[in-house]
Residue, then its C-alpha position, 0 to 999 in steps of 0.5 A: x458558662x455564658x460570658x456574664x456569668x464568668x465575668x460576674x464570677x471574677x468581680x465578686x457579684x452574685x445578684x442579677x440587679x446589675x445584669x443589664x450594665x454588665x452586659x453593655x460593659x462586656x459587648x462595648x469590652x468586646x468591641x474594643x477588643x476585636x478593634x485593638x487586635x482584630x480578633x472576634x472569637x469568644x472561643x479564643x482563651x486570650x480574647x475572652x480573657x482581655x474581654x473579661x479584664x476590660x470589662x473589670x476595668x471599666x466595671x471599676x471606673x478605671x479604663x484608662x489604664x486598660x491598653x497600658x496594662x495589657x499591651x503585650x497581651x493586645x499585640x500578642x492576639x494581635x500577632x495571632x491573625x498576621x498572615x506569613x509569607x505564603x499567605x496564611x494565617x500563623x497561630x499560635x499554639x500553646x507555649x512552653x513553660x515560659x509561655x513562649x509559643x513553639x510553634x513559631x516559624x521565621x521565615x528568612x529575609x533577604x540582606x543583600x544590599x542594592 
């Protein structure tokens, strides 16, 4: 399903009148995802997903209070392309019951003191 048919979906508009002010609002809501966290990939769930709700916030004229709302969601994708020790790039896959990620490794640091 194309993304503006998804997001049309989730606010409730079933007419294409506004079709071309819902296309800005997601490639601008696009833009400033990747911006905030560095990632660019509509095939990513959690990207797509603050793609679709920053786009509800500014489609309902409350943008605003999008970063506040999702911060953890924003610093969580962020996490995602953070390269480990050797290089790579760590993700995630999926979580637990909890929603936390099990796949996570931590690399031991260095405590000596100089």
């Amino acid at each position: 399903m194309a993304l503006i048919e998804e997001f049309k979906q989730r606010i409730h508009i079933f007419h294409s009148v506004e079709d071309d002010n819902l296309n800005r609002i997601l490639e601008a809501s696009q833009a400033a995802v990747t911006r905030m966290t560095g990632v660019n990939d509509l095939n990513n769930p959690e990207f797509k997903e603050l793609v679709l709700e920053r786009g509800r916030y500014a489609y309902n004229d409350q943008l605003e209070f999008f970063e506040e709302n999702f911060q953890s969601e924003l610093l969580g994708l962020s996490a995602e392309i953070l390269p480990t020790d050797d290089g790579e790039i760590d993700k995630y896959e999926d979580g637990d019951s909890d929603g936390n990620p099990t796949n996570v490794s931590v690399s031991e640091t260095n405590t000596q003191n100089e």
